[in-house]
C-alpha positions as a printed Julia matrix, in Angstrom:
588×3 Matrix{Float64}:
  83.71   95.22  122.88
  80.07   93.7   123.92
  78.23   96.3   125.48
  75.02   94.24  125.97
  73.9    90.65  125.43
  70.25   90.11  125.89
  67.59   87.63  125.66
  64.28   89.22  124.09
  61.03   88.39  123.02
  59.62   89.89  119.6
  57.59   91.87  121.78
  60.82   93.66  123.53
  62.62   94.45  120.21
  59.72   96.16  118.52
  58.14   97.6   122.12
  56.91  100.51  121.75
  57.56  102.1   124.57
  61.46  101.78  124.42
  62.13  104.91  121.55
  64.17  102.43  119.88
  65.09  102.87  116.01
  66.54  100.16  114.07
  68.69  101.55  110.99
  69.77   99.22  108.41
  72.47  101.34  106.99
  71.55  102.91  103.9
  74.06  101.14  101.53
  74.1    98.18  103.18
  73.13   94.52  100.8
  69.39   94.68  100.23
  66.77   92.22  101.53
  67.5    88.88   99.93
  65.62   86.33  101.46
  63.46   84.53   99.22
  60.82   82.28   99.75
  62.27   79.36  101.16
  63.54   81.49  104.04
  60.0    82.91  104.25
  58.11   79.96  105.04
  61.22   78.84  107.73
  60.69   81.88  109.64
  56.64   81.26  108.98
  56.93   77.6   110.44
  59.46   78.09  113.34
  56.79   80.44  114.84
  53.95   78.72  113.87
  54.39   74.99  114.75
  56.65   75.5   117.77
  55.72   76.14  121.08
  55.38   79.39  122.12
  58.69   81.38  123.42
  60.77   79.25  120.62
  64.35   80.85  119.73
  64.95   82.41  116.21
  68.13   83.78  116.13
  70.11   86.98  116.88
  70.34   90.58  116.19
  73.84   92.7   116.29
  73.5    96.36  116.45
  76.02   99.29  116.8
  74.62  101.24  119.58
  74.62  105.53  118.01
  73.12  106.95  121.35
  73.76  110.57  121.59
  71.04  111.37  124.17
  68.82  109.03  126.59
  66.36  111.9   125.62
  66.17  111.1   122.22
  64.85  108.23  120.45
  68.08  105.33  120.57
  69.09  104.48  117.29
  70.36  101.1   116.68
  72.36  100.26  113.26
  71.47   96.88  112.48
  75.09   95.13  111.51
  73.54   91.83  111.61
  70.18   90.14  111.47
  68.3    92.41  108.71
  66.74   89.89  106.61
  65.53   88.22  109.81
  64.11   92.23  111.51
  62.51   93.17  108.0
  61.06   89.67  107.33
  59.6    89.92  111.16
  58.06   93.61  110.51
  56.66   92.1   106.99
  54.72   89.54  108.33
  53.85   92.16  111.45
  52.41   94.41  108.36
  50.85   91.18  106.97
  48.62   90.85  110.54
  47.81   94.51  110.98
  46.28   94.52  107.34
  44.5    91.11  108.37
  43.12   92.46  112.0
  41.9    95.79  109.6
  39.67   93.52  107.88
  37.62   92.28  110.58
  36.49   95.87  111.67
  35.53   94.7   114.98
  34.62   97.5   117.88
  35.39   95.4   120.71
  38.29   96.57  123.78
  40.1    93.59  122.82
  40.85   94.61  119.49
  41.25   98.06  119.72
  44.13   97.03  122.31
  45.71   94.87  119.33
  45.67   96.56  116.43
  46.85   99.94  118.39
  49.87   97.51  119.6
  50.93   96.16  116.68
  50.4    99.64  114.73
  53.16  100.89  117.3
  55.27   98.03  116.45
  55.54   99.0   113.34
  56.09  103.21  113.54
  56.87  105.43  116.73
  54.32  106.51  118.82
  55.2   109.98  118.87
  56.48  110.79  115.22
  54.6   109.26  111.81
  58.16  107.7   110.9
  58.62  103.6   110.99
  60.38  101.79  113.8
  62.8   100.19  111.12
  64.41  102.03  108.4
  65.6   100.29  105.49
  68.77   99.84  102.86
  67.8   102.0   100.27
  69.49   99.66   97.97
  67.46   98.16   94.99
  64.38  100.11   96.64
  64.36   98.46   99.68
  62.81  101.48  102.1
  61.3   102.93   99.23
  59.04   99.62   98.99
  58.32   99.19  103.23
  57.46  102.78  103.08
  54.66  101.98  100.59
  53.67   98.8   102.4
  53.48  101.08  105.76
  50.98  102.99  103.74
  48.95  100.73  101.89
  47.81   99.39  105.33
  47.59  102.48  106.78
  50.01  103.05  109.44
  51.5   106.04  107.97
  50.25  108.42  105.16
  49.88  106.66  101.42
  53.21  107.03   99.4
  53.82  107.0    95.12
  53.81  103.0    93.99
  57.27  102.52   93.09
  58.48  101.81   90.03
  58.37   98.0    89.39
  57.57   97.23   93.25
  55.56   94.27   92.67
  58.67   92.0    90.98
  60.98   92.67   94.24
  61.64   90.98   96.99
  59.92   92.97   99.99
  56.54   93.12   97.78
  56.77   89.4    97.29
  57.26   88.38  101.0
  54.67   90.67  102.22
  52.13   88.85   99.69
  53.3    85.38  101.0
  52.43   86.48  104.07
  48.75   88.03  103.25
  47.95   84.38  101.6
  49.47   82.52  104.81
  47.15   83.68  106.42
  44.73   84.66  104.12
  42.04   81.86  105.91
  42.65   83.01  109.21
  39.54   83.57  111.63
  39.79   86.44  114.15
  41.2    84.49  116.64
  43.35   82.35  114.6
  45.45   86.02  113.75
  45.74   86.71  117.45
  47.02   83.58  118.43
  49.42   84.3   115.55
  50.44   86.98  116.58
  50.87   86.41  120.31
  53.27   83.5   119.2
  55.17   86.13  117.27
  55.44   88.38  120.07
  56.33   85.46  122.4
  59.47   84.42  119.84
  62.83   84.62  121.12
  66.03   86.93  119.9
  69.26   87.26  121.45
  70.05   90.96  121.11
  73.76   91.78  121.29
  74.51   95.36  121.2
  78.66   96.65  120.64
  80.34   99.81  120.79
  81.71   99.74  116.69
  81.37   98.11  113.66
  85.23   95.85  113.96
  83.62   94.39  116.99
  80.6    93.47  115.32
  82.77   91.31  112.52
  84.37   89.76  115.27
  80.83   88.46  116.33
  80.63   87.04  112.99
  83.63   84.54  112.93
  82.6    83.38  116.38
  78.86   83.03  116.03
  76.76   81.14  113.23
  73.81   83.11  112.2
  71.43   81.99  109.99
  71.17   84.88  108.48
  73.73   86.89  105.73
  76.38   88.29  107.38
  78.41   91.12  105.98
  81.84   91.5   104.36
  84.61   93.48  106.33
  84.1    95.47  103.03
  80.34   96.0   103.82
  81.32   97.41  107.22
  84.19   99.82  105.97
  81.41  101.38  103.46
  78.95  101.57  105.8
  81.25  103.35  108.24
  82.92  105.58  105.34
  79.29  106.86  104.22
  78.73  107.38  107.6
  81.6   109.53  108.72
  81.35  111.66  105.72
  77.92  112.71  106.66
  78.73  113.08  110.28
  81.83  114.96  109.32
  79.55  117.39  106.93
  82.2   116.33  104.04
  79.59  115.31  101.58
  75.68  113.67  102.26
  75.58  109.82  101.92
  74.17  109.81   98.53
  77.49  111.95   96.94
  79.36  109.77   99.43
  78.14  106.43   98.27
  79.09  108.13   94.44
  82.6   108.15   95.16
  82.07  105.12   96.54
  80.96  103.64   93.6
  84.25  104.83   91.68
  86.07  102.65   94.26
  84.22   99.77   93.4
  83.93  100.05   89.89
  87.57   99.87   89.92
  87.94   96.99   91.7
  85.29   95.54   89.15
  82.69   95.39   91.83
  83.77   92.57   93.73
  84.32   91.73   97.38
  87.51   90.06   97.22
  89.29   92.15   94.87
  87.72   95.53   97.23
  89.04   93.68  100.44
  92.5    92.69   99.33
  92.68   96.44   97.7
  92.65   97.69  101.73
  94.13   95.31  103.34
  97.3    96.11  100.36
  96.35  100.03  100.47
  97.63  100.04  103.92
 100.79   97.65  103.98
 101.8   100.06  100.86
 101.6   103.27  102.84
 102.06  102.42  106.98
 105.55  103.71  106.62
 103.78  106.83  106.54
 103.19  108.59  110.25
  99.5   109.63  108.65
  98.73  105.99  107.85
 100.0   103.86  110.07
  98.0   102.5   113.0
  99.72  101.9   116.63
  99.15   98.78  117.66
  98.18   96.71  114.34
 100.94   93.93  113.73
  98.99   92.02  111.16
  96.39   93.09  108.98
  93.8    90.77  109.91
  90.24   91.03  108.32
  88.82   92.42  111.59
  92.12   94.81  112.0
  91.31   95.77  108.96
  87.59   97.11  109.86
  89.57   99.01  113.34
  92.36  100.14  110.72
  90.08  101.92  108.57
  87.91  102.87  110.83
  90.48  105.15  113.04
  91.78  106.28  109.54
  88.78  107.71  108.23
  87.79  109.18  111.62
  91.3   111.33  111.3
  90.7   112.4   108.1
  88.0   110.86  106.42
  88.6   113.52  103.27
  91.77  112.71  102.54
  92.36  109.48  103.13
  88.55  108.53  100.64
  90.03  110.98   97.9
  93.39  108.72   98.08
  91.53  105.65   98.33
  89.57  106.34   95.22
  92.98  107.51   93.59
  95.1   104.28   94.59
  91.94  102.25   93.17
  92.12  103.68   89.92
  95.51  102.8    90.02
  95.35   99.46   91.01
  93.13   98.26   88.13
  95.87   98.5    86.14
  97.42   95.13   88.07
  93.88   93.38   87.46
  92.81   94.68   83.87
  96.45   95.41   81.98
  94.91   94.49   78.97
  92.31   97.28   79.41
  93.89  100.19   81.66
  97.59   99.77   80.97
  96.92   99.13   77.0
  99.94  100.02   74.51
 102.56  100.58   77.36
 105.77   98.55   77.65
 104.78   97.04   81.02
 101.36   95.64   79.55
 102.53   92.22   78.98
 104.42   91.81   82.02
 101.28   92.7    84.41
  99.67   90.23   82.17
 102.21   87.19   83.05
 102.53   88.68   87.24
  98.35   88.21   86.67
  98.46   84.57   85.34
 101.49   83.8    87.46
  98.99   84.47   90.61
 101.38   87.0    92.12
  98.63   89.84   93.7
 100.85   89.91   97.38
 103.05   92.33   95.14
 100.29   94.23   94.41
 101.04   96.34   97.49
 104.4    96.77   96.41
 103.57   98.14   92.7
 100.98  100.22   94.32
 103.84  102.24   95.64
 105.96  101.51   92.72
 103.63  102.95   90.16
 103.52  105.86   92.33
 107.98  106.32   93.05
 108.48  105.2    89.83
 107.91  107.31   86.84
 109.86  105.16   84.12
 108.67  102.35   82.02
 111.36  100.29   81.24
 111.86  100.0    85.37
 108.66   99.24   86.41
 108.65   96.56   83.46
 112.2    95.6    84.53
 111.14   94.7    88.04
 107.38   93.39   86.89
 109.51   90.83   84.77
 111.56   90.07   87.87
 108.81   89.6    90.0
 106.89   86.78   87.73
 109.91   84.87   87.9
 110.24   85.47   91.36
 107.01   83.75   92.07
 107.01   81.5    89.44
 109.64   80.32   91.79
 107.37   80.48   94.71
 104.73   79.35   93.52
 106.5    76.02   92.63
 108.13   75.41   96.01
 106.07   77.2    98.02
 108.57   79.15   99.47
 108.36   81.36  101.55
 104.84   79.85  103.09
 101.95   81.92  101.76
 101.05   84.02  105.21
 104.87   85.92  105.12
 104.03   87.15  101.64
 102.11   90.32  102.45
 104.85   91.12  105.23
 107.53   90.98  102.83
 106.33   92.57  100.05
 105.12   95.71  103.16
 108.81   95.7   104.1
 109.9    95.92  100.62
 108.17   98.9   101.11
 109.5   100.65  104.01
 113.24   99.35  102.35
 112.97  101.08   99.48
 111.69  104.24  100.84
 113.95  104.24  103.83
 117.21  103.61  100.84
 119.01  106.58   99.49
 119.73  105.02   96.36
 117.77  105.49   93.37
 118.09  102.38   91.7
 114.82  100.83   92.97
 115.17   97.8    90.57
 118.29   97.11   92.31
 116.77   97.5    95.5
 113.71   94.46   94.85
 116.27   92.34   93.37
 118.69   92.46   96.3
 116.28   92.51   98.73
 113.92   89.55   97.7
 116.75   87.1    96.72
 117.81   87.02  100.22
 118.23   83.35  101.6
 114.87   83.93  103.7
 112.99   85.3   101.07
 113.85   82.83   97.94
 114.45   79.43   97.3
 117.16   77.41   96.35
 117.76   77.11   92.35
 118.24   73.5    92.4
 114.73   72.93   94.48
 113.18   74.81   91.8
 114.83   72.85   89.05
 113.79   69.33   90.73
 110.38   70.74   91.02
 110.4    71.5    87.36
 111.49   68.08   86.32
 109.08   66.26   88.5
 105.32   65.87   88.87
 104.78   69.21   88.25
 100.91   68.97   86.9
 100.32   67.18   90.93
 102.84   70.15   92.12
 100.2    73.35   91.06
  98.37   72.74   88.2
  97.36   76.34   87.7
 101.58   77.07   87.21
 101.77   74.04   85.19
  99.51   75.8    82.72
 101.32   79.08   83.31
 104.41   77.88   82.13
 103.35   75.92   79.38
 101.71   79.28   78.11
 104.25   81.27   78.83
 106.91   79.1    76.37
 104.03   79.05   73.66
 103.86   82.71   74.14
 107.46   83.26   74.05
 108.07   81.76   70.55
 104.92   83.05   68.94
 105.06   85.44   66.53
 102.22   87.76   64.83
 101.39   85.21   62.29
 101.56   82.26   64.79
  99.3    84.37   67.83
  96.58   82.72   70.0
  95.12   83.76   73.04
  95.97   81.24   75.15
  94.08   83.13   78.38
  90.57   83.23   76.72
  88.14   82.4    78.39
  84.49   81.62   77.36
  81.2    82.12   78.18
  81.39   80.54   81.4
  84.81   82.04   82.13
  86.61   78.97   81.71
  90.05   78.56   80.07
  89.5    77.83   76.73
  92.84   76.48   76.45
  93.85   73.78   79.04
  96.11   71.2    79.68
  96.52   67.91   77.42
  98.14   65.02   79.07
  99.58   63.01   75.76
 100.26   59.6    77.87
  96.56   59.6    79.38
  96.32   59.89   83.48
  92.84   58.13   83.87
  93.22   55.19   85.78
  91.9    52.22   83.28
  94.51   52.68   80.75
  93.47   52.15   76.69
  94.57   49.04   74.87
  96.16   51.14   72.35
  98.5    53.25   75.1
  99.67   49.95   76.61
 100.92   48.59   73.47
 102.76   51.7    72.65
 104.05   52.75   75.75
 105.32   49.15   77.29
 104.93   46.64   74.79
 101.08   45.01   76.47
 102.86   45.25   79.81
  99.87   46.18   81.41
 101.84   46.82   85.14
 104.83   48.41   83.54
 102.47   50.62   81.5
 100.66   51.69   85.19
 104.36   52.02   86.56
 105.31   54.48   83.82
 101.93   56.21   83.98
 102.51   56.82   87.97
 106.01   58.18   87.21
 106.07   60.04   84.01
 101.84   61.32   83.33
 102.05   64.67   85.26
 105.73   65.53   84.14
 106.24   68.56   82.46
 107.2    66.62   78.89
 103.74   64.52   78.39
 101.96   67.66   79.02
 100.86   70.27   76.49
  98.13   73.02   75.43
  95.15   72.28   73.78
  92.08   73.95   72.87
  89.74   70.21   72.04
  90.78   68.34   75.46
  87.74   66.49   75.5
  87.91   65.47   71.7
  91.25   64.32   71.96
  91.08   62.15   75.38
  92.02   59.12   75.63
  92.18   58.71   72.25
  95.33   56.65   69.86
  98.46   58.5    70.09
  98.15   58.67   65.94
  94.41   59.88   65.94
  95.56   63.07   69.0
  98.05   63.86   66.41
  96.63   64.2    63.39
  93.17   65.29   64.47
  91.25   67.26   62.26
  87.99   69.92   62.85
  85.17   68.65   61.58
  85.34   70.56   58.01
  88.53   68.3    57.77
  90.18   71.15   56.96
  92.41   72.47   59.96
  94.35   70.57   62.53
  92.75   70.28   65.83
  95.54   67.77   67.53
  99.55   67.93   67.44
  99.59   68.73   64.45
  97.83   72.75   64.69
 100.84   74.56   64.84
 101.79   75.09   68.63
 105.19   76.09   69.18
 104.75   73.01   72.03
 104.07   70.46   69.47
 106.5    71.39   67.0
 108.12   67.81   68.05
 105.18   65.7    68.87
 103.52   66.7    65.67
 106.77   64.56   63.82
 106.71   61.67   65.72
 104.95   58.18   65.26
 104.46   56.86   68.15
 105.08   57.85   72.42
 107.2    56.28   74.37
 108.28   56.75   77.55
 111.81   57.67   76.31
 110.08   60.61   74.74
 108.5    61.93   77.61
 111.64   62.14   79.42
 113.25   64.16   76.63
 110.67   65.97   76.65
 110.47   67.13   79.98
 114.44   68.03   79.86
 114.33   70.31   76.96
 111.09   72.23   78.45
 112.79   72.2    81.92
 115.8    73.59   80.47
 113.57   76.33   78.43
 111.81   77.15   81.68
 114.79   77.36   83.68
 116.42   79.84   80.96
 113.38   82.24   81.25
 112.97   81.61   84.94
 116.27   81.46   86.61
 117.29   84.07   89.46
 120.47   85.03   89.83
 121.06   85.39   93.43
C-alpha cells in the first residue's frame, strides 16, 4: 500500500539533483486557493522558526526506469506544491533584480532556477492541471522571469488564480533587501513536508479518510478520471484530450456533479457483477475506496469497452434523475418522477438493468409504480436499515437474470415483499397515523403531493415540485394547528376553550399528524395566523385565494369549515391515512 513515508525539507522535494517530476494530472480540480490560504502558507514560513512543518504530499509513484527522470503524480497536496513553486518564482524574479556579481548569489539564483525546471531539459519540475489554464498560466510565469523561454500571454491570465497568487507574492516581498530574500528563502527551503509515496491511486484515497490535510483532497470520482484518462493514453486507445471528451459526456449526464457521478459507479457495478467481465474477486461491498480498486482493475482489462459502456449506461441513467427532460411523453415519465421525490435512487441499479432487459413500457412503469410504494413504505419505517439497500436491489439483479421466467414484474414483486425485505402493513399504517411530519418530513411532503397530484385534473394542475431561484420547494408544508412553541391567543381559544395546558397537550399530540398538515405555496404569510384569516387569505390584488380556500384538492374540507378543533384533526388524519394506504398498500 505505502511504499514510502518520508520527512523532507522544501529543499529535498524540489532538489535538483533527484530527476524528480511532479505531475498534477492533467484533469485533475484546478488551483483554488485563494488569498486567505496565501498569506497562511506566507506566515507559517515566515514567523516560525526555521524547519517548521507544513503539511504533506501523496504521490503515485510511475517509475519505469531509475535512468529516467521519476515521475511523481501528485494525488494530494497540489494547491500546497504549486503555491510553494509560486512564491519560489516570486524570489527568483526578486534575486533578478538586484543584479549582483558576487559567488554568493550566483550560487542562489542558479539553485532556486533548478528548483523550479530540470537541470538537464528546459521543461519545469512541476507540471500542472491544465484545467481552467492552470499550466498554461505557470508556463508563462516560468517565462516572464526567465527560467524557460517567453510563452503567448494567455487569454484572460491576469483574473485567475495562479496570476493572482504569484502577484501577492511579488508585493510580499516587494520591500525586501538582498538579504532579507535570502533569509526568506533559506526558511523556505528549511520547511518541513511529509512525503508519502503509494503504489496506486485506491491507496492514495485510503490516505485521505485516515489523514487530515489541510489541503483539498479529491473525490473517489477525481481519482477514477484521472486513472481512466490515464489508461487510455497508456493503452494508445485515444490521447487524454479525446479521452477527457468522452469523459465529459459522462459527466454531463450525470449533470456534472460528484455525488450523482459517484453513486452512478458504485450502481454501474452492483447492476452488472453478475457478469464474469465485470465482476471483481474479492470485493464484498462496494466501499468508496473499493470502488477506486474496482474500477481501476476494470479499466486496466479493457479500458475500451468498459468507458464506451460507461458513457452508454450514463446516458441511460439520466433518465432516473431528469424524467421530466430525457424520458418526456413516455408512459413511465410520471412514475420516475414520484420514485425521484419518493428518494428511492438504491433502485437505480436495478432499473439500470431493467431499462436495458426490458423493452416494454407498461412493465417498466408497472414495476416503477411498485417500487415508489415500496419505499414509500421504507422510507416510513425504515425498514430494511439504509446500508442493505444497495445489496438487495444488486441481488434483485442476479435473481432476475439467473430466473427463467419472463415475467420480470412478477419477479420484483415476489422477491422484494419477502419478510426480510418489507415491512409489516400494520407498522406502516401506525406510522401513517402518527407523528408523521417528526417521522421524515421530506415523505410527509411526498405524500401530501402525491394525493394533491392524484385528484388533480388539467384545469386544477400545479407544480407542486417547483422550485425557485434558490432551488427551494416552492410549495411546502403548512401546519394548520401551529407547532411553534408560544402558542397564539386566538389557537388556544379555538382549540381548548383558553386551556392554555390542554391546548400544549393537544399541540404535542396532534401538530405533526398527517390531518393538521397541508400544502401551501405562502407558509410564511399564513403562520401563525387566526384559523379564519389562513382560510380565507387573499393575494394582495384581493383577487385570488392564497389560504384554504385556493382550490387544493387537500383543502377541499378545511376551506368549509369555521373553526379547528382537535376533533377535526383526527378526522382528518383518518381519511388521508386511509387515502394513503389505498395508493400505498402492498400486497404481500
Amino acid at each position: 500500500m505505502i511504499q514510502s513515508v518520508n520527512k523532507f525539507q522544501v529543499s529535498d522535494i524540489f532538489n535538483p539533483n533527484k530527476r524528480i517530476k511532479y505531475i498534477v494530472p492533467k484533469y485533475q480540480r484546478e488551483y483554488i486557493w485563494s488569498k486567505e490560504d496565501w498569506e497562511t502558507l506566507f506566515n507559517d514560513i515566515y514567523e516560525n522558526e526555521d524547519s517548521h512543518f507544513i503539511g504533506s504530499l501523496i504521490c503515485v509513484s510511475r517509475s519505469e526506469s531509475s535512468l529516467k527522470i521519476n515521475p511523481l503524480e501528485v494525488i494530494d497536496g497540489q494547491q500546497r506544491i504549486t503555491t510553494l513553486s509560486l512564491l519560489f518564482s516570486a524570489i527568483y524574479k526578486k534575486l533578478s533584480l538586484f543584479n549582483k556579481s558576487d559567488e554568493e548569489y550566483i550560487t542562489e539564483k542558479s539553485n532556486l532556477r533548478y528548483q523550479l525546471v530540470q537541470k538537464e531539459e528546459p521543461e519545469p519540475i512541476i507540471s500542472l492541471s491544465l484545467q481552467n489554464k492552470n499550466n498554461d498560466d505557470y508556463l508563462y510565469i516560468l517565462g516572464q522571469i526567465g527560467v524557460l523561454p517567453e510563452s503567448d500571454y494567455p487569454l484572460n491570465y491576469g483574473n485567475r488564480r495562479l496570476s493572482k497568487t504569484y502577484q501577492y507574492f511579488e508585493s510580499r516581498i516587494f520591500g525586501f533587501t538582498y538579504k532579507e530574500t535570502i533569509n526568506l528563502l533559506k526558511k523556505i527551503n528549511q520547511t518541513l513536508l511529509v512525503m508519502i509515496e503509494v503504489s496506486n491511486q485506491s491507496d492514495a484515497f485510503i490516505l485521505f479518510e485516515s489523514i487530515n490535510n489541510t489541503g483539498v483532497p479529491l473525490s473517489a470520482i477525481d481519482l477514477i478520471k484521472n486513472y481512466t484518462l490515464a489508461e487510455a493514453e497508456k493503452q494508445n486507445v485515444l490521447n487524454i484530450d479525446d479521452a477527457f471528451k468522452k469523459w465529459q459526456l459522462i459527466a454531463e449526464n450525470l449533470n456534472n456533479d460528484y455525488n450523482y457521478q459517484e453513486r452512478f459507479f458504485r450502481q454501474f457495478y452492483n447492476a452488472y457483477k453478475f457478469r464474469k467481465d465485470i465482476r471483481i474477486k474479492g470485493v464484498n461491498r462496494e466501499t468508496r475506496s473499493n470502488l477506486i480498486k474496482i474500477y481501476e482493475k476494470l479499466l486496466s482489462k479493457n479500458i475500451e469497452g468498459i468507458f464506451n459502456e460507461l458513457i452508454e449506461k450514463s446516458n441511460k441513467y439520466r433518465i432516473f434523475i431528469k424524467p421530466q427532460e430525457y424520458a418526456s411523453g413516455k408512459i413511465y415519465t410520471q412514475s420516475l418522477l414520484d420514485l425521484l421525490h419518493v428518494e428511492a435512487a438504491p433502485a437505480y441499479s436495478f432499473l439500470l438493468y431493467l431499462f436495458e432487459k426490458e423493452q416494454d413500457d407498461h412493465i417498466k412503469k408497472n414495476i416503477i409504480d411498485f417500487l415508489v410504494k415500496y419505499f414509500v413504505r421504507r422510507n416510513l419505517t425504515n425498514f430494511p436499515a439504509t446500508y442493505e439497500l444497495d445489496t438487495i436491489f444488486s441481488k434483485l439483479v442476479e435473481k432476475c437474470e439467473l430466473s427463467e421466467s419472463d415475467n420480470i414484474d412478477k419477479i420484483v414483486i415476489s422477491f422484494l415483499t419477502k419478510s426480510e425485505y418489507l415491512s409489516e402493513q400494520n407498522i406502516f399504517e401506525e406510522k401513517l397515523k402518527g407523528q408523521l411530519y417528526l417521522e421524515n418530513t421530506d415523505l410527509a411532503r411526498f405524500i401530501l403531493c402525491y394525493l394533491e397530484q392524484k385528484n388533480q385534473n388539467k384545469e386544477t394542475y400545479v407544480d407542486l415540485w417547483q422550485k425557485n431561484e434558490k432551488n427551494k420547494y416552492i410549495w411546502t408544508i403548512e401546519h394548520i394547528f401551529p407547532e411553534g412553541e408560544k402558542i397564539p391567543k386566538p389557537w388556544v381559544e379555538m382549540i381548548s376553550n383558553g386551556n392554555i395546558e390542554k391546548a400544549e397537550k393537544l399541540q404535542g399530540e396532534l401538530v405533526h399528524t398527517l390531518g393538521n398538515l397541508t400544502i401551501t405555496g405562502f407558509n410564511p404569510e399564513l403562520s401563525n395566523r387566526p384559523f379564519l384569516d389562513k382560510r380565507n387569505m387573499k393575494d394582495r390584488a384581493g383577487k385570488k385565494y392564497t389560504g384554504y380556500k385556493n382550490g387544493l384538492y387537500l383543502n377541499k374540507n378545511i376551506a368549509k369549515l369555521t373553526k379547528w378543533t382537535a376533533e377535526d384533526i383526527k378526522i382528518r388524519t383518518q381519511n388521508l391515512t386511509s387515502e394513503a394506504i389505498k395508493y400505498f398498500k402492498i400486497y404481500n
